[in-house]
N, CA, C and O of each residue as an XYZ file, in Angstrom:
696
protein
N     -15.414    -17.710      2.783
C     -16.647    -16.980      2.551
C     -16.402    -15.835      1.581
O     -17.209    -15.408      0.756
N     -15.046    -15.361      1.828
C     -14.667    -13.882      0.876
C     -15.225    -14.546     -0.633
O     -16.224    -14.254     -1.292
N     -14.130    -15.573     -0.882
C     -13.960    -16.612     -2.102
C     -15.528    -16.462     -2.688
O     -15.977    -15.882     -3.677
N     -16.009    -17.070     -1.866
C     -17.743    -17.670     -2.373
C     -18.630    -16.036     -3.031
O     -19.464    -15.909     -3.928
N     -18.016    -15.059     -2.162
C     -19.122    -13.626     -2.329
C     -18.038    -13.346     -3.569
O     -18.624    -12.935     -4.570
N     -16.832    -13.452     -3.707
C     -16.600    -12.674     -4.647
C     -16.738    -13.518     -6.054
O     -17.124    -12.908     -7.051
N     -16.500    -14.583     -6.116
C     -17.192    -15.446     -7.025
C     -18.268    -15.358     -7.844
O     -18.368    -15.349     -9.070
N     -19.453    -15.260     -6.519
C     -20.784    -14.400     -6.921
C     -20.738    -13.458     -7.344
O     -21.349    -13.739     -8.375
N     -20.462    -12.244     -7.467
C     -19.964    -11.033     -7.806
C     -19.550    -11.119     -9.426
O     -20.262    -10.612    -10.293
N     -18.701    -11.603     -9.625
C     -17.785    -11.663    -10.775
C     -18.578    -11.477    -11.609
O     -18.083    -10.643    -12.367
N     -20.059    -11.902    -12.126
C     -20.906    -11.938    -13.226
C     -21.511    -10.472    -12.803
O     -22.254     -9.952    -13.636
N     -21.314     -9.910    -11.840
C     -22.003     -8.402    -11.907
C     -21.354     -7.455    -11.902
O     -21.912     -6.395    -12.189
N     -19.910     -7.457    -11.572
C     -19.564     -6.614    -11.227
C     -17.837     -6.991    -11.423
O     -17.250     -8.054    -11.224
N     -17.252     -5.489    -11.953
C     -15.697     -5.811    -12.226
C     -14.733     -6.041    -11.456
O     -15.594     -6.485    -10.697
N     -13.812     -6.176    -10.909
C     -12.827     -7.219    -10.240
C     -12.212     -5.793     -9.485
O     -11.586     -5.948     -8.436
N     -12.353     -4.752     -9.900
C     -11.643     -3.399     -9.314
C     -12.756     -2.944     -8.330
O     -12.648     -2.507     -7.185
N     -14.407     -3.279     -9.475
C     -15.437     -2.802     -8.068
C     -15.370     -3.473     -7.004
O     -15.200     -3.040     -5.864
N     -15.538     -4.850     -7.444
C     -15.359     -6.038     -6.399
C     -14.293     -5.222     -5.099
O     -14.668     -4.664     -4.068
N     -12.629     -5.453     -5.718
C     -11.835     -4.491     -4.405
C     -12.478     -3.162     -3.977
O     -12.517     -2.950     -2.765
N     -12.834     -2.519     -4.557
C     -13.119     -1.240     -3.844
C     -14.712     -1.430     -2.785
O     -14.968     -0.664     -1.855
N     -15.376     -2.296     -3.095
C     -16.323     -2.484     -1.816
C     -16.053     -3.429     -1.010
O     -16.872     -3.607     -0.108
N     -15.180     -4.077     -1.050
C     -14.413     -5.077     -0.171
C     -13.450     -4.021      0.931
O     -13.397     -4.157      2.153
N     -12.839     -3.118      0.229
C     -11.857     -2.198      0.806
C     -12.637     -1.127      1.989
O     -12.291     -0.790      3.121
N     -13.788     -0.796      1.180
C     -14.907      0.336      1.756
C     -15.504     -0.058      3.050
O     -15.610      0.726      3.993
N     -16.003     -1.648      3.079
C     -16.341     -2.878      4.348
C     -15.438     -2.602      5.119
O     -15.656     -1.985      6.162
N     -14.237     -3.010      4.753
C     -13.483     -3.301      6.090
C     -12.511     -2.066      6.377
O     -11.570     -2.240      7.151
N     -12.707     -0.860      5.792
C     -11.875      0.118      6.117
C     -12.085      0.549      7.864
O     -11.330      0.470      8.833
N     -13.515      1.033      7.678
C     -13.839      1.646      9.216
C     -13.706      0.716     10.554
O     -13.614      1.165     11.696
N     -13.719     -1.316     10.026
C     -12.750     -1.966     10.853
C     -11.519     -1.743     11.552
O     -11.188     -1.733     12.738
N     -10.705     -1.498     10.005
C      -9.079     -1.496     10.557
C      -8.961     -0.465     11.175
O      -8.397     -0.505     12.268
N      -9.399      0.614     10.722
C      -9.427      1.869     11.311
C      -9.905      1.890     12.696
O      -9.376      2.807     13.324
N     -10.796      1.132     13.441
C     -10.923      1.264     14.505
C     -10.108      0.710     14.946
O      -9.386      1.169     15.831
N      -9.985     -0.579     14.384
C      -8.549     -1.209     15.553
C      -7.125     -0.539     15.885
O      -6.568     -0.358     16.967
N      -6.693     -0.205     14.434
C      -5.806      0.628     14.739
C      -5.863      2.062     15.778
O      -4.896      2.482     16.413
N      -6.906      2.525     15.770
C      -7.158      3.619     17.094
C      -6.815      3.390     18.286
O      -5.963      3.923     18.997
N      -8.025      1.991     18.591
C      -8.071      1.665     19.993
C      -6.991      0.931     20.398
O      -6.786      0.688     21.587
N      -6.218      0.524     19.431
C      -4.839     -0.467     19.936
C      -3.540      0.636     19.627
O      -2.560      0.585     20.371
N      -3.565      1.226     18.957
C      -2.061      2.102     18.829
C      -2.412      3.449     18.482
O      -1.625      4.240     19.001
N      -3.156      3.910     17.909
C      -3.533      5.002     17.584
C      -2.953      5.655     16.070
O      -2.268      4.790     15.525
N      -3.011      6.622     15.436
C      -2.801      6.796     14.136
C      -1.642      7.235     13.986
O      -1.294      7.699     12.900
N      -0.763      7.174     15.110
C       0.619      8.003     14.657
C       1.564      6.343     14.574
O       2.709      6.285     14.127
N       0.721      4.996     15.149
C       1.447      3.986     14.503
C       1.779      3.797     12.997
O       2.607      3.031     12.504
N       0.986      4.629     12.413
C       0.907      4.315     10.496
C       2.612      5.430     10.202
O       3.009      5.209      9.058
N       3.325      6.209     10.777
C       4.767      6.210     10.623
C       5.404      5.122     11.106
O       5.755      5.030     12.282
N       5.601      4.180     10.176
C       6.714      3.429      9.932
C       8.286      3.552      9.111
O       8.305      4.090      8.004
N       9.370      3.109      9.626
C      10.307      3.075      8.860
C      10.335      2.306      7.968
O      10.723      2.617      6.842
N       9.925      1.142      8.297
C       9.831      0.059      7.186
C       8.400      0.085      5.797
O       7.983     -0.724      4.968
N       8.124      1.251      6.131
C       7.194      2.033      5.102
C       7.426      1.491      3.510
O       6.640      0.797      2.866
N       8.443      1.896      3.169
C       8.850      0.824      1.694
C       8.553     -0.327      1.630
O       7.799     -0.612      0.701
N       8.935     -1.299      2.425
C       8.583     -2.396      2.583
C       7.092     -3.497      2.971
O       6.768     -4.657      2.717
N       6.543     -2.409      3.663
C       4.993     -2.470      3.527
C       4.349     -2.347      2.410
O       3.742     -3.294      1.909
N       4.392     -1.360      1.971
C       4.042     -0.830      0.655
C       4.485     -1.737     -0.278
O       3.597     -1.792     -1.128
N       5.451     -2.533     -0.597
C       6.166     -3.357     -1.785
C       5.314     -4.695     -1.245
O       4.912     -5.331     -2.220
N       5.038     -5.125     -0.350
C       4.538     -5.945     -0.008
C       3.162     -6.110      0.124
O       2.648     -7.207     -0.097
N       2.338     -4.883      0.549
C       0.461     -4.432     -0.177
C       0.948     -4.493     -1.655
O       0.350     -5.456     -2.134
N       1.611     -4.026     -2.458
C       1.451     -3.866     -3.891
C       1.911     -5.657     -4.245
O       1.641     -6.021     -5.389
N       2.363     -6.383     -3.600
C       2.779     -7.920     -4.413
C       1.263     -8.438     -4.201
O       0.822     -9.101     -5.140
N       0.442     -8.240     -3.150
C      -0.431     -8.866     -2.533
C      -1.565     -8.270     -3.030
O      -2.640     -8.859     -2.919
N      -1.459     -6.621     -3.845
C      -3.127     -6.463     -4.044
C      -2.642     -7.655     -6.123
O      -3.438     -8.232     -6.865
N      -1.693     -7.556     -6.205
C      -1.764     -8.010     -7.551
C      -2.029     -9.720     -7.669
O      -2.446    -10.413     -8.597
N      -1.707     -9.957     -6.665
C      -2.136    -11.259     -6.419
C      -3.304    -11.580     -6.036
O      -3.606    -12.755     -6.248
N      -4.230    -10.798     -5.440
C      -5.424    -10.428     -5.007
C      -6.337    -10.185     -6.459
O      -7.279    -10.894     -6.813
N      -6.045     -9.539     -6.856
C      -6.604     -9.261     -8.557
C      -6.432    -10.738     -9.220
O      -7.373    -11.465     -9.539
N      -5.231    -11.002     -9.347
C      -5.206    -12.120     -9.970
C      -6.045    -13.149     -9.812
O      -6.749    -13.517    -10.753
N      -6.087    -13.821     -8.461
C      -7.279    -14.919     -7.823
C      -8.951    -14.389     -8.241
O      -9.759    -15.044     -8.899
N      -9.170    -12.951     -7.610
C     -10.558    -12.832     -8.206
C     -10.588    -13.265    -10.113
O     -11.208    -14.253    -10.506
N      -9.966    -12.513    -10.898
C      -9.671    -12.885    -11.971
C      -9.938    -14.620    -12.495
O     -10.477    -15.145    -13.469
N      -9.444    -14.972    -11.625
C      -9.030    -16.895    -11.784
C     -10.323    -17.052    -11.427
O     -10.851    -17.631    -12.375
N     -11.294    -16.814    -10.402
C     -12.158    -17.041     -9.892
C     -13.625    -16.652    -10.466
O     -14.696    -16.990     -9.962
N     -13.445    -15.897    -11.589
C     -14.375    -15.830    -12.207
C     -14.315    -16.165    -13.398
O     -15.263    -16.214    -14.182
N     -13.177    -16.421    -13.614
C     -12.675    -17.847    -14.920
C     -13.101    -19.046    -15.307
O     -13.632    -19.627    -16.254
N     -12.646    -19.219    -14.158
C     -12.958    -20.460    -13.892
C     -13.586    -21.140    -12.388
O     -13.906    -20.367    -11.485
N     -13.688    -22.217    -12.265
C     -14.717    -23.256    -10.772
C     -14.034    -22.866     -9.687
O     -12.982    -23.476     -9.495
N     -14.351    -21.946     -8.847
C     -13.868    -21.951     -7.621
C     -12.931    -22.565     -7.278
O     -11.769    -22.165     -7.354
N     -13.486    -24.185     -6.627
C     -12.697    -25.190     -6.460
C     -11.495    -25.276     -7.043
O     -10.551    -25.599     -6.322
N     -11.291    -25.048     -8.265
C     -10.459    -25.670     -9.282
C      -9.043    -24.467     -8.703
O      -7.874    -24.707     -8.401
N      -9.706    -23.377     -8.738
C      -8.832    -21.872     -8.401
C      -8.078    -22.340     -6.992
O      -6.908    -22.551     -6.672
N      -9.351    -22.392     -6.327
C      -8.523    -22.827     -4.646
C      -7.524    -24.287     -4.408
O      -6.612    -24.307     -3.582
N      -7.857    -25.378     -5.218
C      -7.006    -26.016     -5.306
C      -5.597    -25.906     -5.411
O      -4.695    -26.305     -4.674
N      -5.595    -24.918     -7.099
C      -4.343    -24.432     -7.433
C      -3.322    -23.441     -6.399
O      -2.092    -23.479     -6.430
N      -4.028    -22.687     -5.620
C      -3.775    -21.689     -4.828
C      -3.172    -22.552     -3.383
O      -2.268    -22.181     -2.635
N      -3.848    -23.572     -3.312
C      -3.170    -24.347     -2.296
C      -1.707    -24.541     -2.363
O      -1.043    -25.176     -1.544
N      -1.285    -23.958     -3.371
C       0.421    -24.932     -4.131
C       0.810    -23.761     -3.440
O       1.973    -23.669     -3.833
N       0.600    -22.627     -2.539
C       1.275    -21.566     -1.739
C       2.216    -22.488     -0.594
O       3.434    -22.402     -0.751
N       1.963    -22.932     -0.015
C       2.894    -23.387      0.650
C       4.616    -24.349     -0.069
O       5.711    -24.690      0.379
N       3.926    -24.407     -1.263
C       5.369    -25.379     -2.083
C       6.347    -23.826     -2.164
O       7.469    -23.632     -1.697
N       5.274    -22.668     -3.082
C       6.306    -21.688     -2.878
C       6.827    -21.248     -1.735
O       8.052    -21.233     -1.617
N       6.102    -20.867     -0.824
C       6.757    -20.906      0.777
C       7.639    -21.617      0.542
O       8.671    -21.146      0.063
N       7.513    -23.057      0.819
C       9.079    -23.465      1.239
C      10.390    -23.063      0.241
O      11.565    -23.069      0.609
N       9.977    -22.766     -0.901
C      11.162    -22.455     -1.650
C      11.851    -21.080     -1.621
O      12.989    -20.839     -2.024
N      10.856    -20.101     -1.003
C      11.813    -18.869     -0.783
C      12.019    -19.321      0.495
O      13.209    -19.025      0.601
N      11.778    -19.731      1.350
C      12.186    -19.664      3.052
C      13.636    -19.697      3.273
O      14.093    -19.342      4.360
N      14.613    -20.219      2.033
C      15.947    -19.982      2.858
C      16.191    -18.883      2.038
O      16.581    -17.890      2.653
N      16.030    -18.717      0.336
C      16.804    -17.710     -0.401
C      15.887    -16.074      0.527
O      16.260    -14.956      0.171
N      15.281    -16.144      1.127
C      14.704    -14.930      1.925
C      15.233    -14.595      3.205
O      15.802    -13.621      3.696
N      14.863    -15.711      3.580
C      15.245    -16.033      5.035
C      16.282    -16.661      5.766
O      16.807    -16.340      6.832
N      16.426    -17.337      5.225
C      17.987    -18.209      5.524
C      16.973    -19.376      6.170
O      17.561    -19.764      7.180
N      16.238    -19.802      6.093
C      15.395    -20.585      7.120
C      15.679    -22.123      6.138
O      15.292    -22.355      4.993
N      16.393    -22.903      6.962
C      15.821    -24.255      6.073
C      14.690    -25.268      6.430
O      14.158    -25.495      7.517
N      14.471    -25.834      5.137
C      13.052    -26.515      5.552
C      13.586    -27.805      5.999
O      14.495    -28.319      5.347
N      13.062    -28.451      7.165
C      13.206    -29.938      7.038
C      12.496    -31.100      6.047
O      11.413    -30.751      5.578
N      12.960    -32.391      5.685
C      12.724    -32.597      5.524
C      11.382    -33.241      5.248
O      10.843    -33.302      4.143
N      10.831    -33.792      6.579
C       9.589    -34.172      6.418
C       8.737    -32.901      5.942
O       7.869    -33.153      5.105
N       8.846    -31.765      6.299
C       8.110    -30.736      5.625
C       8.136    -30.535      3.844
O       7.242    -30.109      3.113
N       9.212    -30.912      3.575
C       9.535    -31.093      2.095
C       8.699    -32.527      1.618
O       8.594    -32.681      0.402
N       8.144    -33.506      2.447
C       7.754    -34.786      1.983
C       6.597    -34.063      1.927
O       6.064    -33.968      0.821
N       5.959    -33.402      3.098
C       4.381    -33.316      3.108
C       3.788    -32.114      1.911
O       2.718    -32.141      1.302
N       4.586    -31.375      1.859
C       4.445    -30.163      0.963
C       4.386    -31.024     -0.707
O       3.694    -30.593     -1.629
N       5.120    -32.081     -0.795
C       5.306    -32.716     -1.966
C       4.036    -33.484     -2.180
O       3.377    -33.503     -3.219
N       3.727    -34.252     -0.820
C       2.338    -35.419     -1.226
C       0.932    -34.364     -1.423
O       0.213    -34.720     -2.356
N       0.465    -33.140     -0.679
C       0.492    -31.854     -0.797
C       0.238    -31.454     -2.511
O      -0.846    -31.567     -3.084
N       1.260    -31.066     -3.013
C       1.084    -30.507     -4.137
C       0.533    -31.941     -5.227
O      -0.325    -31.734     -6.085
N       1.120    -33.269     -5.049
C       0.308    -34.316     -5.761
C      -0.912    -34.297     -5.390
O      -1.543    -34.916     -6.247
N      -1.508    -33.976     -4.689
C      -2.848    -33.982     -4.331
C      -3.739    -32.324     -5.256
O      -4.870    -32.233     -5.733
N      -2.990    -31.630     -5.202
C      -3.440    -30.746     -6.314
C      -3.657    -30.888     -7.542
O      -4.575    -30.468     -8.247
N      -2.277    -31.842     -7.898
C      -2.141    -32.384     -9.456
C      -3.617    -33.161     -9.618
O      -4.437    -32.939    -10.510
N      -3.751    -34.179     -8.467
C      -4.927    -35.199     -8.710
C      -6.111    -34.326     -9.058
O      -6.731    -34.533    -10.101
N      -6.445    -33.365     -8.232
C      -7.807    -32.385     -8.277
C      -7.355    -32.046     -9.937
O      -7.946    -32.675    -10.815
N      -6.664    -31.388    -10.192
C      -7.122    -30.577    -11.486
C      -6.727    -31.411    -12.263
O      -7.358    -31.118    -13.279
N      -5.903    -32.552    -12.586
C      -5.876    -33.264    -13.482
C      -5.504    -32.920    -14.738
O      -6.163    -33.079    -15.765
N      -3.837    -32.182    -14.560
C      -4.020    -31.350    -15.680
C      -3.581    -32.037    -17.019
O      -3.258    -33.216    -17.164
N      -3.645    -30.927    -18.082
C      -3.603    -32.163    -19.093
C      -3.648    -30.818    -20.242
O      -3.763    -29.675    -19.798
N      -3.562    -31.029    -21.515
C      -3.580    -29.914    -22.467
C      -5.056    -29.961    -22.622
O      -5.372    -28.815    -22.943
N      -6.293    -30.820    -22.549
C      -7.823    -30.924    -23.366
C      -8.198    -29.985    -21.477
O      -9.276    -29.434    -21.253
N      -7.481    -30.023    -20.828
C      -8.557    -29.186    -19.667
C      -7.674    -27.604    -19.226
O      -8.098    -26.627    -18.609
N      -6.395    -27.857    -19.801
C      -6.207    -26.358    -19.598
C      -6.565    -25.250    -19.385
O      -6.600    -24.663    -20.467
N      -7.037    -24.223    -18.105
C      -7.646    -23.019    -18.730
C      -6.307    -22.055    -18.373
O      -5.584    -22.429    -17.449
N      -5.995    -20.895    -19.054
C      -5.512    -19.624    -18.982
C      -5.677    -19.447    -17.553
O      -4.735    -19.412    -16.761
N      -6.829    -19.342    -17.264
C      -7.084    -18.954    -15.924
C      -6.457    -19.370    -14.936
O      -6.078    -18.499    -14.154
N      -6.151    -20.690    -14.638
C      -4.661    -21.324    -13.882
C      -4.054    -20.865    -13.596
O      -3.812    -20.809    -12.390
N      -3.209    -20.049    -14.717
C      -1.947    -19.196    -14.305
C      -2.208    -18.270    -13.686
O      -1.264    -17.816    -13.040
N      -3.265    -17.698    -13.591
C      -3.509    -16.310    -12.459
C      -3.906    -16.872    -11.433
O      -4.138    -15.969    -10.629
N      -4.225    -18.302    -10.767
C      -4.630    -18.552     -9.164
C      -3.060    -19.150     -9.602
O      -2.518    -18.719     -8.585
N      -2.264    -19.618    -10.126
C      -0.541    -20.258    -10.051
C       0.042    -18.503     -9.334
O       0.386    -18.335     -8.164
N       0.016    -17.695    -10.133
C       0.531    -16.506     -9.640
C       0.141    -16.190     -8.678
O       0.973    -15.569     -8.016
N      -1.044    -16.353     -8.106
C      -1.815    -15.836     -6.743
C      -1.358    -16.065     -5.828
O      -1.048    -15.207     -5.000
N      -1.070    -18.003     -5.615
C       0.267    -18.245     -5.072
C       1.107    -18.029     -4.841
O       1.511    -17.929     -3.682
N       1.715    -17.868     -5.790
C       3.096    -17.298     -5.738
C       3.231    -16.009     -5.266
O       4.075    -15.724     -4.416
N       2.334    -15.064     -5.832
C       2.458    -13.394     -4.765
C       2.032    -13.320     -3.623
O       2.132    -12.262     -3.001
N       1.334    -14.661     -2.968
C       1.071    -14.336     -1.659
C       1.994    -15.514     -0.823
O       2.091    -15.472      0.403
N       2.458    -16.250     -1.400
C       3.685    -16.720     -0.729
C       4.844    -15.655     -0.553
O       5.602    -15.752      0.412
N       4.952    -14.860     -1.282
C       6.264    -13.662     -1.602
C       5.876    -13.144     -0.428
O       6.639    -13.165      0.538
N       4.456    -12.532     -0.352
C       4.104    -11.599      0.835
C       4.120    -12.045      2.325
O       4.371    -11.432      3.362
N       3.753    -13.370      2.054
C       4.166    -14.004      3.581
C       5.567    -13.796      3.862
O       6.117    -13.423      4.898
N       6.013    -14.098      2.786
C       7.548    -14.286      3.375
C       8.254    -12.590      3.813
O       9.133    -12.475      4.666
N       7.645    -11.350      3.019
C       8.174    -10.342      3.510
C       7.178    -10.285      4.567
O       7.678     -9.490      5.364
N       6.219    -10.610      4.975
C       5.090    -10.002      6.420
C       6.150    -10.835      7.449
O       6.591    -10.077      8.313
N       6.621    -12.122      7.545
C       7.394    -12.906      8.333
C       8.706    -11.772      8.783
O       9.241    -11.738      9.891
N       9.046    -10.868      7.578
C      10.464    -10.010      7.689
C       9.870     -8.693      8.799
O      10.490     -8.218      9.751
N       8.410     -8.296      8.286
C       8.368     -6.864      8.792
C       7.490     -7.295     10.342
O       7.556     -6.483     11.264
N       6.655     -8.661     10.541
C       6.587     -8.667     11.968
C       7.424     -8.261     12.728
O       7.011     -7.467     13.573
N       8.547     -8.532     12.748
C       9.321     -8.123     14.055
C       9.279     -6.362     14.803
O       9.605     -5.950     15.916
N       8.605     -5.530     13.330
C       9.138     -4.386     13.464
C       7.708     -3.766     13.086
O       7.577     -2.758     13.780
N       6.573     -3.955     12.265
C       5.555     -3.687     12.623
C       4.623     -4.017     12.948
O       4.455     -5.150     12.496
N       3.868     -3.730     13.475
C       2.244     -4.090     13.989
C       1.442     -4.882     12.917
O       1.754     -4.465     11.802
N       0.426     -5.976     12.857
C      -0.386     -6.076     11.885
C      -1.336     -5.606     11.617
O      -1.794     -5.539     10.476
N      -2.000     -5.036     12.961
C      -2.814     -4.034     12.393
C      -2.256     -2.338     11.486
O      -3.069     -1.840     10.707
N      -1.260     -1.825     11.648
C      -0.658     -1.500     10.698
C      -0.381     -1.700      9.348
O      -0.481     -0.806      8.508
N       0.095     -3.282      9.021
C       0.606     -3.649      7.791
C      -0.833     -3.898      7.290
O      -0.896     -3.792      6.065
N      -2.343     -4.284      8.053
C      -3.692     -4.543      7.364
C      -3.802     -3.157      6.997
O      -3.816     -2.923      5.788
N      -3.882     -2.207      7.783
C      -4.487     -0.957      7.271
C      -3.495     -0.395      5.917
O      -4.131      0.225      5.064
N      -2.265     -0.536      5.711
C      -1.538     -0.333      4.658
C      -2.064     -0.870      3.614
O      -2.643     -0.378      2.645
N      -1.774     -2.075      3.946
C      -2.914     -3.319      2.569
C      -3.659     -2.840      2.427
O      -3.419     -2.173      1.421
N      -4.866     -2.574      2.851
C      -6.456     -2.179      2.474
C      -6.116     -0.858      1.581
O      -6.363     -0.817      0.376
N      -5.425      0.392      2.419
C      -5.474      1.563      1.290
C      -4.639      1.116      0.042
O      -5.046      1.637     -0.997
N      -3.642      0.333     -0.094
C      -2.831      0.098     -1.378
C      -4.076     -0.325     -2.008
O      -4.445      0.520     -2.823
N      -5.029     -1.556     -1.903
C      -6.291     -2.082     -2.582
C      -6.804     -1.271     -2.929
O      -7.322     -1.338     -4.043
N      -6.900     -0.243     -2.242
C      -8.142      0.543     -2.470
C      -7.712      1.609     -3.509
O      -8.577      1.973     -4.305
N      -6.513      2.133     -3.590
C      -6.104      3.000     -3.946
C      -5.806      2.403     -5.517
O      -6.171      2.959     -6.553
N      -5.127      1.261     -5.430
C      -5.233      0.449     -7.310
C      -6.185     -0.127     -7.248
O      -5.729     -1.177     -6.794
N      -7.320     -0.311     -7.358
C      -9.033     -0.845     -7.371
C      -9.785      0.718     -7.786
O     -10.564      0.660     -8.737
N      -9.657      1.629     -7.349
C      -9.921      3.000     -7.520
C      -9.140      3.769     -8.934
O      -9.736      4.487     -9.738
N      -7.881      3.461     -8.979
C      -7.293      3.968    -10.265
C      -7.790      2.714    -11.225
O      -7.804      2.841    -12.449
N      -8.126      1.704    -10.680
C      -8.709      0.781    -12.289
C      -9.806      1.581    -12.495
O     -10.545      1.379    -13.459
């Protein structure tokens, strides 16, 4: 539904306004949750760097997709963006030490051919725009893979309310 409103959007409005009333919506959310579940002295974290490096991979990847998304066909964007899980599996051990099994490597593969089929790529349908839902992927596979590192040690309602002000805070300096 985000996808579809911000889509709509794109012809009215710039990709920084877009984040900053997206950010403005759901601020007084997180903010409540974080109250009624931990209260505000949860937002001292040690792993503070790491939150932060991880809102900043994710608002740029976030930019990027709206970007792609008003580029180009929705569909075409979310297709490409589906190829997040191929990157998943490829940082999961150099991150994690985690190896993938195989059949997960088959399905992730028939998976990404099924992307190829949708966009059909080719040099006469190329758009630019690709590469920013390809990157979108890719920075929010990165971010999974550090949110997978900092679960153990912070809260998610924490690491959401971090995210939202990093958005808000580069959506505001655009």
């Amino acid at each position: 539904t985000q996808d579809a409103i911000v889509k709509s959007m794109s012809g009215t409005y710039p990709a920084s306004e877009t984040v900053v009333i997206r950010c403005l919506s759901s601020l007084p959310l997180l903010l409540a949750w974080l109250m009624y579940s931990q209260g505000l002295a949860a937002l001292r974290t040690p792993r503070l760097p790491l939150v932060l490096a991880r809102s900043l991979i994710l608002c740029s990847a976030y930019f990027a997709f709206i970007l792609a998304i008003s580029a180009m066909p929705l569909a075409n964007a979310v297709s490409i963006y589906f190829t997040m899980p191929f990157f998943v599996a490829a940082l999961a051990f150099p991150l994690l030490g985690e190896r993938v099994p195989l059949h997960r490597v088959i399905a992730i593969a028939v998976g990404f051919c099924g992307v190829l089929i949708m966009e059909r790529p080719g040099a006469q349908s190329f758009e630019a725009a690709a590469l920013l839902a390809l990157y979108s992927a890719a920075g929010y596979a990165l971010g999974q893979m550090l949110g997978r590192k900092l679960a153990t040690e912070v809260t998610p309602v924490v690491i959401a309310n971090y995210q939202n002000i990093v958005y808000l805070v580069v959506a505001v300096a655009m």
